[in-house]
PAKOLDREN-903184 format. One record per residue (C-alpha): residue number from 1; residue in one letter; x, z, y. Coordinates in steps of 0.2 Angstrom, whole numbers, plus 5000, padded with zeros to 4 digits. Each point is the difference from the previous one (the first is absolute). Last residue first. Layout:
PAKOLDREN-903184
<node><seq>NUM</seq><type>a</type><u>X</u><w>Z</w><v>Y</v></node>
...
This chain:
PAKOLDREN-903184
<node><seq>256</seq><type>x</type><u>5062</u><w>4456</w><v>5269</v></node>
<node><seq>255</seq><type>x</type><u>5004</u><w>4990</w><v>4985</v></node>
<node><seq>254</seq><type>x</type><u>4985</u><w>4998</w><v>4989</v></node>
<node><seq>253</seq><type>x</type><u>4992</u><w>5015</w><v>4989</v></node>
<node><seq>252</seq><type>x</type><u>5002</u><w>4992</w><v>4980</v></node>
<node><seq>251</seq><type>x</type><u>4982</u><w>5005</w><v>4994</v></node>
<node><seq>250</seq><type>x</type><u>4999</u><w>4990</w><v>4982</v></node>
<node><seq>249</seq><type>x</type><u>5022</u><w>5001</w><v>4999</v></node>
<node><seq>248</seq><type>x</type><u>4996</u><w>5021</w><v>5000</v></node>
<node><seq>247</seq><type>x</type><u>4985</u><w>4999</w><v>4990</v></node>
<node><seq>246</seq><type>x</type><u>5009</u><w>4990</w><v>4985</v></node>
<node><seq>245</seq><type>x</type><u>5016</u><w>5012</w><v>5003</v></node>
<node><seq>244</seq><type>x</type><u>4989</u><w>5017</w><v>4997</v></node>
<node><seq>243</seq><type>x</type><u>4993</u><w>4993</w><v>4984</v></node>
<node><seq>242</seq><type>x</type><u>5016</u><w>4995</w><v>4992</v></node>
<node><seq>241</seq><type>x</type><u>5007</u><w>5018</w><v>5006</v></node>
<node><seq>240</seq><type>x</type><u>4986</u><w>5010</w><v>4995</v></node>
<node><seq>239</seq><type>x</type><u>4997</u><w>4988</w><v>4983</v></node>
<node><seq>238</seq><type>x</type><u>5018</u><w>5005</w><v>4996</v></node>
<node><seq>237</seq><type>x</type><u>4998</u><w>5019</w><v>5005</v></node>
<node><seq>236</seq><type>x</type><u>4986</u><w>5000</w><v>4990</v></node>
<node><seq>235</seq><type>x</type><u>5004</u><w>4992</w><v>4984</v></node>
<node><seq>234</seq><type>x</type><u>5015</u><w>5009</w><v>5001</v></node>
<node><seq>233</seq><type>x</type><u>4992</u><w>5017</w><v>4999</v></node>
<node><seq>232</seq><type>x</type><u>4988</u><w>4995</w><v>4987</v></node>
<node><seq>231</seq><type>x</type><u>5011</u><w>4996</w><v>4987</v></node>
<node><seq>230</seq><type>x</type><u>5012</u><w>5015</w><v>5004</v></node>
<node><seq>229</seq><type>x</type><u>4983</u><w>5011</w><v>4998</v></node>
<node><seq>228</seq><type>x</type><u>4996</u><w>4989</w><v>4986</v></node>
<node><seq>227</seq><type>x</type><u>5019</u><w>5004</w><v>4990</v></node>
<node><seq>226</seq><type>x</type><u>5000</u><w>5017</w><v>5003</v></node>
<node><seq>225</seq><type>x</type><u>4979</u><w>5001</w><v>4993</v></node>
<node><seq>224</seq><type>x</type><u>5010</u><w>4990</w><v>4984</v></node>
<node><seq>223</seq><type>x</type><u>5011</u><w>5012</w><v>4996</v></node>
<node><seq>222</seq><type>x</type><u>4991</u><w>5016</w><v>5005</v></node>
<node><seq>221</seq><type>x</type><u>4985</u><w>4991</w><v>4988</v></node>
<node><seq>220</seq><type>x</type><u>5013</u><w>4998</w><v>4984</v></node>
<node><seq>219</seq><type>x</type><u>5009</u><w>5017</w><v>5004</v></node>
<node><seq>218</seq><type>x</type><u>5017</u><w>4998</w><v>5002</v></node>
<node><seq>217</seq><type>x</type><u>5015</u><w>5001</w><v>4993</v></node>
<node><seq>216</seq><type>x</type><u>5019</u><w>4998</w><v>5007</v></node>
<node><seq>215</seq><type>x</type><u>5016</u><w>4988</w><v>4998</v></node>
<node><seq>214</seq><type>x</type><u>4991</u><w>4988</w><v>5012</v></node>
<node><seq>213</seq><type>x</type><u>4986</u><w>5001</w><v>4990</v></node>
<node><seq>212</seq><type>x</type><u>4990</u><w>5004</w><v>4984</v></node>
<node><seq>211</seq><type>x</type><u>4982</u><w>4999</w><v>5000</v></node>
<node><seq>210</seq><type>x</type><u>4990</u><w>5014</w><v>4994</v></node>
<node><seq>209</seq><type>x</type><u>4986</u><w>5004</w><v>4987</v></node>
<node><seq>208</seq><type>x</type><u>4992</u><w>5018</w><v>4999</v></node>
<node><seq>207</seq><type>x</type><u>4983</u><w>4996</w><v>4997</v></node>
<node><seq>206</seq><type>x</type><u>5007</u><w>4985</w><v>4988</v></node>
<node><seq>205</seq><type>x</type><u>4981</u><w>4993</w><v>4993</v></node>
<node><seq>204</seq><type>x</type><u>4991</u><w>5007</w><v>5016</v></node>
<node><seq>203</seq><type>x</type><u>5014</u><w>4996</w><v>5013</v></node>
<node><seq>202</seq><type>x</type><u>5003</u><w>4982</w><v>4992</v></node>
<node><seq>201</seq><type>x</type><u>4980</u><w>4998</w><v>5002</v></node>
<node><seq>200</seq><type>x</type><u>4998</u><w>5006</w><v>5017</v></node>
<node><seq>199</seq><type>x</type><u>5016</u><w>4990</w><v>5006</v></node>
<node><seq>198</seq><type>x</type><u>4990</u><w>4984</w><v>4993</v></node>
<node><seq>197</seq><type>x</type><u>4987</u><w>5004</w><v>5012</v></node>
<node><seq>196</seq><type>x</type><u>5010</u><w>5005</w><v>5014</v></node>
<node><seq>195</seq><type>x</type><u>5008</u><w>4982</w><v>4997</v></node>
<node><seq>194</seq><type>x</type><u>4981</u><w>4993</w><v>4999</v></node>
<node><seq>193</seq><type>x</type><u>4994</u><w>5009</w><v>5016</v></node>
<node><seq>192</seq><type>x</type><u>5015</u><w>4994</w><v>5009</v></node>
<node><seq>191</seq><type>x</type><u>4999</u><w>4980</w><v>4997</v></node>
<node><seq>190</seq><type>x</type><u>4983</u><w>5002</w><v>5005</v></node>
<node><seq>189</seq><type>x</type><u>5003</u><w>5006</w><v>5016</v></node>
<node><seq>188</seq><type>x</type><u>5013</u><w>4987</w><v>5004</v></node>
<node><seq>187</seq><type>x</type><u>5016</u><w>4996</w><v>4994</v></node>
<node><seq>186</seq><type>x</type><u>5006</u><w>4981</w><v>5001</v></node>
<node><seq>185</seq><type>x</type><u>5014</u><w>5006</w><v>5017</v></node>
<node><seq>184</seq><type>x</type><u>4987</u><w>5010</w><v>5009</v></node>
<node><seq>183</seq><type>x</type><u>4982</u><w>4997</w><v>4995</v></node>
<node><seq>182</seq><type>x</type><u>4983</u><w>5001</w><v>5011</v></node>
<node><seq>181</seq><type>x</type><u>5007</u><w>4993</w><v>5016</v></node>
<node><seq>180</seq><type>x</type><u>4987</u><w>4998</w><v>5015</v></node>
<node><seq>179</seq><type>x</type><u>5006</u><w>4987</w><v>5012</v></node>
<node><seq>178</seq><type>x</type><u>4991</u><w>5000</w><v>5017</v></node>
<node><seq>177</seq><type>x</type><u>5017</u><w>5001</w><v>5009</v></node>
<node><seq>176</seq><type>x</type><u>4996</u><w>5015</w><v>5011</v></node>
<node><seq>175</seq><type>x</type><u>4984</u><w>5007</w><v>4990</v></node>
<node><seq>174</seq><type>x</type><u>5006</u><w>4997</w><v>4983</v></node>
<node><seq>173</seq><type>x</type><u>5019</u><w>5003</w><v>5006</v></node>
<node><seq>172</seq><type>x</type><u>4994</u><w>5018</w><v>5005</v></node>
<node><seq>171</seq><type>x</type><u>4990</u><w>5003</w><v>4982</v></node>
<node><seq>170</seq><type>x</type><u>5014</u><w>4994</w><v>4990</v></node>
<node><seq>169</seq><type>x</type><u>5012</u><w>5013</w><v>5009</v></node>
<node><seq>168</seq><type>x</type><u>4988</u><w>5013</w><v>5000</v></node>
<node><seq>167</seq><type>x</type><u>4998</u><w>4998</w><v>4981</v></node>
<node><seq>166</seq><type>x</type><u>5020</u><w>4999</w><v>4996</v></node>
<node><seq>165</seq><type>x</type><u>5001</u><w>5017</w><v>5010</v></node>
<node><seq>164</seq><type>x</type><u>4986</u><w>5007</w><v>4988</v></node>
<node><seq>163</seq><type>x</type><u>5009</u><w>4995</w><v>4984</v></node>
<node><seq>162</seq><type>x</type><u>5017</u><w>5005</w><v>5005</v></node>
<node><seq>161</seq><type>x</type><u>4992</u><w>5019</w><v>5005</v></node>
<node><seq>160</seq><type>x</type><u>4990</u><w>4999</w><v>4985</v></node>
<node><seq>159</seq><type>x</type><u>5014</u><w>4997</w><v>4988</v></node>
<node><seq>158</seq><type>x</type><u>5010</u><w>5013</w><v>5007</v></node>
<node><seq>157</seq><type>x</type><u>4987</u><w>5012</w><v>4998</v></node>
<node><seq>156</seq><type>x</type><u>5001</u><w>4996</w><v>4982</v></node>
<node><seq>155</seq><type>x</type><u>5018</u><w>5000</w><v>4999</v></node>
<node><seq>154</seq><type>x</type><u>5000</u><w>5018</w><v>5010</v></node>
<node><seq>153</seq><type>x</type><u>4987</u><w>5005</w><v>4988</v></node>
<node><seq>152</seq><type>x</type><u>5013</u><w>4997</w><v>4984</v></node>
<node><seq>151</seq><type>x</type><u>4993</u><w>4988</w><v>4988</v></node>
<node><seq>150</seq><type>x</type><u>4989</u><w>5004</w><v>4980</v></node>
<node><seq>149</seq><type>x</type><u>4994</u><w>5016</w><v>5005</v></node>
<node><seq>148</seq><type>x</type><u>4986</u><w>4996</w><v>5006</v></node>
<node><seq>147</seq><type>x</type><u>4998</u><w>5007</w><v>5016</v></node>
<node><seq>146</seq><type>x</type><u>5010</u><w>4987</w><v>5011</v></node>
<node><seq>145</seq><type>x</type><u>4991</u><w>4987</w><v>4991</v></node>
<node><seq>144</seq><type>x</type><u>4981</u><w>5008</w><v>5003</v></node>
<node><seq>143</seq><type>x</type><u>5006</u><w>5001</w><v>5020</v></node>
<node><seq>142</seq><type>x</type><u>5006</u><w>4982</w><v>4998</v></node>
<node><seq>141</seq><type>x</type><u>4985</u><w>4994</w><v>4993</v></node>
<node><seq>140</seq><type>x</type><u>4989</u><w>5008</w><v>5012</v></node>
<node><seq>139</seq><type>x</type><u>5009</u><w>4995</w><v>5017</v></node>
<node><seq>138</seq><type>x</type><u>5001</u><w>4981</w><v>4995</v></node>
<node><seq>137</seq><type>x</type><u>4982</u><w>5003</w><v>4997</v></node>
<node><seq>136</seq><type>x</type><u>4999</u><w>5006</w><v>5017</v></node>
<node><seq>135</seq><type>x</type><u>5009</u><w>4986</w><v>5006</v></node>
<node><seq>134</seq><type>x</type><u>4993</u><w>4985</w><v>4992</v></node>
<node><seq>133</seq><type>x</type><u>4982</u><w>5011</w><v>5003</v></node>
<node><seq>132</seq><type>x</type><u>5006</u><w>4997</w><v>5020</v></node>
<node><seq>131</seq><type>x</type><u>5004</u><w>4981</w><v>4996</v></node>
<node><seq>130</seq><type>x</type><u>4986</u><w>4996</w><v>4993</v></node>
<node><seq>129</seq><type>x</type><u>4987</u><w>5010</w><v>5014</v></node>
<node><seq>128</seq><type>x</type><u>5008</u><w>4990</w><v>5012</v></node>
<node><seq>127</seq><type>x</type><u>5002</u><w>4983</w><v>4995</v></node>
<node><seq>126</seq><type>x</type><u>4981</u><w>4999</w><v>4993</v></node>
<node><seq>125</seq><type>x</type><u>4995</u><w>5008</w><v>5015</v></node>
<node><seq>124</seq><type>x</type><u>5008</u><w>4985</w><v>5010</v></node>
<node><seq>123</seq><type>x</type><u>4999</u><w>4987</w><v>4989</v></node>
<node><seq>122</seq><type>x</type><u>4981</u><w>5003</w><v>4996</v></node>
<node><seq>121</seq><type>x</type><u>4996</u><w>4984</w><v>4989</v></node>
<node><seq>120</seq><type>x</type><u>4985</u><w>4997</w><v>4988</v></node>
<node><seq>119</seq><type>x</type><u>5004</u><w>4984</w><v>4996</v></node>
<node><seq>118</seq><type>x</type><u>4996</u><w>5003</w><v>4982</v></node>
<node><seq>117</seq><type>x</type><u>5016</u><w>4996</w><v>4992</v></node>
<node><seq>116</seq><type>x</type><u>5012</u><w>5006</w><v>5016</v></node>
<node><seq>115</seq><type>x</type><u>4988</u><w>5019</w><v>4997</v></node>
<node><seq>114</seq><type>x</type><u>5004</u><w>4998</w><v>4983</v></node>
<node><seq>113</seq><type>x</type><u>5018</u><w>4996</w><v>5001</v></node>
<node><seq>112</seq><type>x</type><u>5002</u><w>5015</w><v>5014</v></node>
<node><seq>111</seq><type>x</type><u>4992</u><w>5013</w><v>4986</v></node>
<node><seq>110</seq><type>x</type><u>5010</u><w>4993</w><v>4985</v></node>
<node><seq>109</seq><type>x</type><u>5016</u><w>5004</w><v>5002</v></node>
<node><seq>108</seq><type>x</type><u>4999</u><w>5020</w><v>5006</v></node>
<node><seq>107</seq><type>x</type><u>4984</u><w>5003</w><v>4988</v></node>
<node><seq>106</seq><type>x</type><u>5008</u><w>4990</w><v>4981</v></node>
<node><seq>105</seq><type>x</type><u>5018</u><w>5006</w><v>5006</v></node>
<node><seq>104</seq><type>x</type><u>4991</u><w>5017</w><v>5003</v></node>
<node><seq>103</seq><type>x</type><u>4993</u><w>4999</w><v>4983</v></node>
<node><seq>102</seq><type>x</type><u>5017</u><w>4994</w><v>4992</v></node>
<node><seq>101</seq><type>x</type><u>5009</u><w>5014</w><v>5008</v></node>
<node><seq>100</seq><type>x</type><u>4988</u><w>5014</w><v>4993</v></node>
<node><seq>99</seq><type>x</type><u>5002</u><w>4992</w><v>4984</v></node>
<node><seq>98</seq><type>x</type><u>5019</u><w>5002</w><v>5001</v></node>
<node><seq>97</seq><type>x</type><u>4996</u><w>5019</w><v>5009</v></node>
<node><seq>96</seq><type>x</type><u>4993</u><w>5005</w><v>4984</v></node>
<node><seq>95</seq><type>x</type><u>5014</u><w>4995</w><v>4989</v></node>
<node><seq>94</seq><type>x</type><u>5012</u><w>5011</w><v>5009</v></node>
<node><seq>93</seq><type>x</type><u>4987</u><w>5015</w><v>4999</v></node>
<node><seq>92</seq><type>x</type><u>5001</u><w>4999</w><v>4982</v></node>
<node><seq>91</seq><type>x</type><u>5017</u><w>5007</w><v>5003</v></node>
<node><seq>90</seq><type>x</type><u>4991</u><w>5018</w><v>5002</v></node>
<node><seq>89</seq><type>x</type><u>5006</u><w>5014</w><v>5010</v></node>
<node><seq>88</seq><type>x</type><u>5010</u><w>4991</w><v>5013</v></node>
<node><seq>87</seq><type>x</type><u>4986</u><w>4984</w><v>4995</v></node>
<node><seq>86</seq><type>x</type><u>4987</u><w>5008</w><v>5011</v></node>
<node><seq>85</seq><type>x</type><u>5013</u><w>4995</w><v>5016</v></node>
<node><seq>84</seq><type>x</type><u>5000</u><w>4983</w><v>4995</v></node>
<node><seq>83</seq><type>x</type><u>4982</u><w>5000</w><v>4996</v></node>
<node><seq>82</seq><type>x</type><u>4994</u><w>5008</w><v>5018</v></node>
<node><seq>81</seq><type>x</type><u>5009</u><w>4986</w><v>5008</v></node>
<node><seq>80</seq><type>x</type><u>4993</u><w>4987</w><v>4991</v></node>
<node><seq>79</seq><type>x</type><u>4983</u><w>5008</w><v>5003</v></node>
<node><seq>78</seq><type>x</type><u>5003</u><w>4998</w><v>5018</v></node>
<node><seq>77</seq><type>x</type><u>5005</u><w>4981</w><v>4997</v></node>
<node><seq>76</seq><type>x</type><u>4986</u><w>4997</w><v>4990</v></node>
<node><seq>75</seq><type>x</type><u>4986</u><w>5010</w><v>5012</v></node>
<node><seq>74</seq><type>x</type><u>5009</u><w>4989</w><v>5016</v></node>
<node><seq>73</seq><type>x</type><u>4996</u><w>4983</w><v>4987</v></node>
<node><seq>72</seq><type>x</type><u>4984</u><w>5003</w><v>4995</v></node>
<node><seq>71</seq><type>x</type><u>4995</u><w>5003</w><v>5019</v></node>
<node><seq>70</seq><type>x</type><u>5007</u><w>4983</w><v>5006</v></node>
<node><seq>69</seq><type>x</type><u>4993</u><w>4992</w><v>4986</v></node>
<node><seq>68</seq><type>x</type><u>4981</u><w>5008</w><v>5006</v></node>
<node><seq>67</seq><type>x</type><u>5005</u><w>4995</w><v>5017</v></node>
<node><seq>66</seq><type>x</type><u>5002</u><w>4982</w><v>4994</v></node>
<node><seq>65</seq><type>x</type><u>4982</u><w>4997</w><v>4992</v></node>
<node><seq>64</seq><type>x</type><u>4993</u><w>5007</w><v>4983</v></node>
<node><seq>63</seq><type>x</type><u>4980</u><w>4993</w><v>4999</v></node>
<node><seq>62</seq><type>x</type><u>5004</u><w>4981</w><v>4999</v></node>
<node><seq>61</seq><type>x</type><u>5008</u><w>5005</w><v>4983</v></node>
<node><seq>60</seq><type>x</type><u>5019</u><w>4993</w><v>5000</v></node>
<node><seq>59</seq><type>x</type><u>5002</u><w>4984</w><v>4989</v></node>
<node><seq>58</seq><type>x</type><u>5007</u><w>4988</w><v>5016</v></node>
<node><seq>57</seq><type>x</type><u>5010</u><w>5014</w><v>5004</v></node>
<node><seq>56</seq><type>x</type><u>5008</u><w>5003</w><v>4983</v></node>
<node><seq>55</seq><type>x</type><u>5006</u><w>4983</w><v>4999</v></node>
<node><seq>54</seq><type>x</type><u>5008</u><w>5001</w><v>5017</v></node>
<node><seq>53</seq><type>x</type><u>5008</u><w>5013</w><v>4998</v></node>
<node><seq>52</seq><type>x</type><u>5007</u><w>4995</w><v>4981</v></node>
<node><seq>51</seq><type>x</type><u>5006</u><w>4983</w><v>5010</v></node>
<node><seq>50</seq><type>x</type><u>5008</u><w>5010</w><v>5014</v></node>
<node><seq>49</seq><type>x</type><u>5010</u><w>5011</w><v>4987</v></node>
<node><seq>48</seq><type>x</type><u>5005</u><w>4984</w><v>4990</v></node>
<node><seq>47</seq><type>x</type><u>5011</u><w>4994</w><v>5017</v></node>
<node><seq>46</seq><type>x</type><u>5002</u><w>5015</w><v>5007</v></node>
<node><seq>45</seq><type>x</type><u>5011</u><w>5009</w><v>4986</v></node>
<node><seq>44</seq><type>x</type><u>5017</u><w>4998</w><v>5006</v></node>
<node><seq>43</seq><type>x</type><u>4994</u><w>5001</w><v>5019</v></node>
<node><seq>42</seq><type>x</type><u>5001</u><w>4987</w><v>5010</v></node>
<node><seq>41</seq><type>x</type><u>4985</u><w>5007</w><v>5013</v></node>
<node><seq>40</seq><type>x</type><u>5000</u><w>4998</w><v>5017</v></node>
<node><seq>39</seq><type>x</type><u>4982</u><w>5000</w><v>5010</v></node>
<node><seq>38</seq><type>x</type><u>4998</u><w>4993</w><v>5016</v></node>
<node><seq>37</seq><type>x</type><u>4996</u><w>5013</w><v>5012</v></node>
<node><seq>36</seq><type>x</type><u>4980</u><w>5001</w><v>5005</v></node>
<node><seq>35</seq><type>x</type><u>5000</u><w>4998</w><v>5019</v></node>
<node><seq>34</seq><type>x</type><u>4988</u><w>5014</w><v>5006</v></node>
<node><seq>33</seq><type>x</type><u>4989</u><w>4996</w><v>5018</v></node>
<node><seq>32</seq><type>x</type><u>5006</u><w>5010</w><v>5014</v></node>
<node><seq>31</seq><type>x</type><u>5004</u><w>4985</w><v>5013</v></node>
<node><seq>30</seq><type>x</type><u>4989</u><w>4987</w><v>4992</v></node>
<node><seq>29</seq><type>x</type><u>4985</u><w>5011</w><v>5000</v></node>
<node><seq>28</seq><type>x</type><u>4991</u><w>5015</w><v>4989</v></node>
<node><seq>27</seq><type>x</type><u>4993</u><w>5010</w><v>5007</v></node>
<node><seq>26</seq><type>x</type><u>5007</u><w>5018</w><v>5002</v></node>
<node><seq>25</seq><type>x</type><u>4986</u><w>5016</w><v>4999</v></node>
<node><seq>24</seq><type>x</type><u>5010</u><w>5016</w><v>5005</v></node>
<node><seq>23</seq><type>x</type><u>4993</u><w>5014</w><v>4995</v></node>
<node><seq>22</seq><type>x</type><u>4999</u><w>5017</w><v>5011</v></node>
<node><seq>21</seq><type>x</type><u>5014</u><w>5013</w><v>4994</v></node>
<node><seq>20</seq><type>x</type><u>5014</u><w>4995</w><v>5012</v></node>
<node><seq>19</seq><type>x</type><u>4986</u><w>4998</w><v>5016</v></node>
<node><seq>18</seq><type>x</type><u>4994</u><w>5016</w><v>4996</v></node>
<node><seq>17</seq><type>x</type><u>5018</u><w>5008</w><v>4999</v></node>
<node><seq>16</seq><type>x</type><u>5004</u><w>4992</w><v>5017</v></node>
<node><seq>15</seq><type>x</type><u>4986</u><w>5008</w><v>5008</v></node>
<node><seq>14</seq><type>x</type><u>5001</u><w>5017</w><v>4991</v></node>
<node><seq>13</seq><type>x</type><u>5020</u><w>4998</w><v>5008</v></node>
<node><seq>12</seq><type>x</type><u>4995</u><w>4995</w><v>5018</v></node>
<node><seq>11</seq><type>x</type><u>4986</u><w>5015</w><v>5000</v></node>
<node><seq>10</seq><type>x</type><u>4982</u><w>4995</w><v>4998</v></node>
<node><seq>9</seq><type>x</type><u>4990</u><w>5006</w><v>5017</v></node>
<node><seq>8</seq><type>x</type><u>4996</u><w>4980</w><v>5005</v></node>
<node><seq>7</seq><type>x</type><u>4991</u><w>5003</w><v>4984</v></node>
<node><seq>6</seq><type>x</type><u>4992</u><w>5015</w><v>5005</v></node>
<node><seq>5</seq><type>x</type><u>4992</u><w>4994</w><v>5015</v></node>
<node><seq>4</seq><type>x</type><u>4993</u><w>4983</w><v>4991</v></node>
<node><seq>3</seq><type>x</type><u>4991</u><w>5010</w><v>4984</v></node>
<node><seq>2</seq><type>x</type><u>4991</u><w>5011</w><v>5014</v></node>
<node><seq>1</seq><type>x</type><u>5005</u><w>5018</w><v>5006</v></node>
C-alpha cells in the first residue's frame, strides 16, 4: 500500500486528530494583528514606583533580559508561598516571604519596564505568559496562607477565588475596551505586597495578635483577607456592570 492509499484509509476521527495537533502558522495582518490595551495605573504608589523602574532599567546588565525577570519573579512568588507555610513551625518564615515579595515585586515590575525600556516588545507573549504566572503565583501564595496557620483556608481560598474573578474581568475589558487596569480604587499590586508585608511583621512580634470587631475577635489576616474578598468583589461587579453598559451604548442594534 503506497503513502497516498493509506492516507485516504485514515478514519474521520485520526483525520481530525491530525489536523488538531498539526501547527498552525498565523500571519500577522490587520485582521488578526494584537492591539496592545492602553495601560491604567493610578495606584498609590505608581508614581515613585515607575521612577524606581525606570531607573533600574536603564542600570540593568545588557546580559539579564525580560524573561530572566519574568522567571525571578514566578521562583519568588513560589518561594513566598513555601515561607508562609515554613513559618507554621517557624515565625521566621513570615520574614522570609517579606523578602520573597520584594524580589517578585523587583521580577513582576520590572520585566514589562525593561523590555518598554529597550524596545524589545512582545505584547502578545509578554501578555500571556504575565498574566498566567499572576495566576499561578496568586495560586502559591494563597496555598502557603491557607497553610500557615496565621488565616483560616476557607479565607485564603476565598481570597483567590475574588482575586482570580477580578483577573478575568480586567483581562475581558482589555481585549473589548482596550483598557488594561492595574489598580482598583488606589490599590494595586504593590499596594498588597506591602500590607502583607507589614502583616508579616505584626504576626511575627504579636503571633497571636487579633483585631477586635463587631463585638467579636478575629485573627489579624482572617480580618483583613474578609475585608479583600469584599473589596474585590465589589470592585468586580461594579467594573461588570460599568463595563458591560460602555459596550452595550458602543453596539446599540437599531430599531428593527
Amino acid at each position: 500500500m503506497n503513502s497516498e492509499e493509506a492516507a485516504a484509509q485514515k478514519t474521520i476521527p485520526e483525520k481530525a486528530a491530525a489536523i488538531s495537533l498539526a501547527p498552525v502558522a498565523v500571519q500577522p495582518s490587520p485582521q488578526n494583528s494584537f492591539r496592545n490595551a492602553t495601560r491604567s495605573q493610578d495606584s498609590i504608589t505608581s508614581g515613585p514606583e515607575r521612577k524606581a523602574l525606570l531607573w533600574l532599567a536603564a542600570r540593568m546588565p545588557v546580559f539579564i533580559n525580560s524573561d530572566h525577570l519574568t522567571l525571578l519573579g514566578f521562583a519568588a512568588m513560589f518561594a513566598a508561598g513555601c515561607s508562609y507555610v515554613f513559618a507554621r513551625w517557624n515565625p521566621l518564615g513570615l520574614w522570609l516571604a517579606t523578602v520573597c515579595l520584594a524580589v517578585n515585586w523587583f521580577g513582576d515590575s520590572l520585566d514589562g519596564t525593561l523590555a518598554r525600556f529597550r524596545n524589545r516588545r512582545r505584547p502578545r507573549y509578554g501578555f500571556y505568559v504575565d498574566h498566567m504566572i499572576d495566576s499561578f503565583g496568586a495560586l502559591f501564595l494563597m496555598a502557603g496562607l491557607g497553610a500557615s496557620g496565621y488565616v483560616d483556608w476557607r479565607i485564603a481560598a476565598g481570597m483567590l477565588v475574588a482575586f482570580l474573578l477580578l483577573s478575568i474581568e480586567s483581562y475581558l475589558a482589555s481585549y473589548t475596551l482596550g483598557i488594561f487596569r492595574l489598580s482598583f480604587a488606589k490599590f494595586g499590586p504593590t499596594e498588597i505586597r506591602i500590607l502583607l508585608a507589614i502583616a508579616n511583621a505584626a504576626l511575627f512580634f504579636h503571633p497571636g495578635a487579633r483585631v477586635h470587631a463587631w463585638s467579636n475577635s478575629y485573627r489579624l489576616l482572617d480580618l483583613g483577607g474578609a475585608v479583600a474578598i469584599i473589596a474585590m468583589a465589589v470592585m468586580v461587579v461594579a467594573a461588570s456592570i460599568s463595563h458591560t453598559r460602555s459596550l452595550y451604548l458602543q453596539e446599540t442594534l437599531p430599531a428593527q
